[in-house]
C-alpha atoms as an extended CHARMM CRD file, in Angstrom:
* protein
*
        43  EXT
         1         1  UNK       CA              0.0000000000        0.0000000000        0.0000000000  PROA      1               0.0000000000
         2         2  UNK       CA              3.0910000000        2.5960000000        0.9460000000  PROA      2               0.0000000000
         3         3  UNK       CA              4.5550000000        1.9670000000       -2.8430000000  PROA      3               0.0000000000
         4         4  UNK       CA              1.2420000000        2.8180000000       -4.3400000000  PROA      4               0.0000000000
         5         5  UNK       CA              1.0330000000        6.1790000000       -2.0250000000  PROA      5               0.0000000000
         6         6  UNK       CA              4.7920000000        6.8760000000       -2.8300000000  PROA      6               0.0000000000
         7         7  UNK       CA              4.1590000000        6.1720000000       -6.7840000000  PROA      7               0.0000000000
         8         8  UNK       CA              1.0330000000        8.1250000000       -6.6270000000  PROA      8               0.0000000000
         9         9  UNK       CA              2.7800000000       11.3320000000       -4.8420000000  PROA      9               0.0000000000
        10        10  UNK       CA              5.7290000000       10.8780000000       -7.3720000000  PROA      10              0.0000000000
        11        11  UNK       CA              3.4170000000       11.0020000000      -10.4160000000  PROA      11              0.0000000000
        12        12  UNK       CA              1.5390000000       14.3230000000       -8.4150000000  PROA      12              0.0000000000
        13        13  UNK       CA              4.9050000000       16.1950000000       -8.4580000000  PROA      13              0.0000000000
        14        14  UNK       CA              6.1430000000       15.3710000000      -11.3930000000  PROA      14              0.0000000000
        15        15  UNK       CA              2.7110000000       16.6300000000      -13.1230000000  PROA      15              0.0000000000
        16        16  UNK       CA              2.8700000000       19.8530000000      -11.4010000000  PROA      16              0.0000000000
        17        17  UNK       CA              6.6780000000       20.1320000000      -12.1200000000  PROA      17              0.0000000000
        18        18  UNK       CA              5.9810000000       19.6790000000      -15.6970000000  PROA      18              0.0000000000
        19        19  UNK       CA              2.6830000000       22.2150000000      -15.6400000000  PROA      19              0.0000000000
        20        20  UNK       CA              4.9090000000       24.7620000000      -13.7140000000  PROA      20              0.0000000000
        21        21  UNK       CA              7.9080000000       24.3260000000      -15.7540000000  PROA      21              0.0000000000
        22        22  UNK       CA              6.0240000000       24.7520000000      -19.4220000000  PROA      22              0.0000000000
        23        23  UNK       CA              3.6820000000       27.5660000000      -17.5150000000  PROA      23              0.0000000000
        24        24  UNK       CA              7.2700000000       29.5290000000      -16.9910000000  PROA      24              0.0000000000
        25        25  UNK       CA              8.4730000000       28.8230000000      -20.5580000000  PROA      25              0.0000000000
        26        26  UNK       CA              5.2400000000       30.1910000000      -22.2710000000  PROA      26              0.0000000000
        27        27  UNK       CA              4.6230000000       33.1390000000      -19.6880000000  PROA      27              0.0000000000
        28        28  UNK       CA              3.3470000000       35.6090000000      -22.6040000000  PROA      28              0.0000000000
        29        29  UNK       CA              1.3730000000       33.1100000000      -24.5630000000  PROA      29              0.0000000000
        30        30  UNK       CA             -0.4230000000       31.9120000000      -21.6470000000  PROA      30              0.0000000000
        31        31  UNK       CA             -1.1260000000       35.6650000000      -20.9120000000  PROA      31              0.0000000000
        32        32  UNK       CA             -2.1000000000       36.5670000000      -24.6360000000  PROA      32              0.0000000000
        33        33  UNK       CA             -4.8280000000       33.1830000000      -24.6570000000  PROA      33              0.0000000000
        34        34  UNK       CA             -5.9380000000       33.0520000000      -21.2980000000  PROA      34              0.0000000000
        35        35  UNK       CA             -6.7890000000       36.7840000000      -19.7050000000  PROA      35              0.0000000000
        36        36  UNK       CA             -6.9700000000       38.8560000000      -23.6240000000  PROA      36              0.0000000000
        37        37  UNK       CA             -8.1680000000       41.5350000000      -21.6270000000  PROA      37              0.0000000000
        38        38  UNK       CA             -5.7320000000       41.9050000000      -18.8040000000  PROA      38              0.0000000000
        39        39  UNK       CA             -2.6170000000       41.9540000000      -21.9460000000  PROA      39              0.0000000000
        40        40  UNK       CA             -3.9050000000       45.5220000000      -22.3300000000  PROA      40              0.0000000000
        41        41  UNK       CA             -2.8030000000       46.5750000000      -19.1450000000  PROA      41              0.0000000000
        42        42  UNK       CA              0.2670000000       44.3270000000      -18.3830000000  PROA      42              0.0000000000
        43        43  UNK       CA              1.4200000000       45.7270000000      -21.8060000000  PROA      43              0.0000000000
């Protein structure tokens, strides 16, 4: 039961690792398609 926990957390980070680490790489797309309206301002 532990090693399913364990591979289950593992999986959980490395998701969120991967999410955070393309979020960072595409900062201003993510901007431009997500919030149109709030590029007005940050620009």
């Amino acid at each position: 039961m532990k090693k399913v926990l364990v591979g289950l957390f593992a999986i959980i980070i490395l998701g969120f690792g991967i999410l955070g680490y393309t979020e960072m790489n595409n900062d201003t797309n993510e901007i431009v398609d997500e919030n149109s309206h709030s590029t007005t301002i940050k620009l």
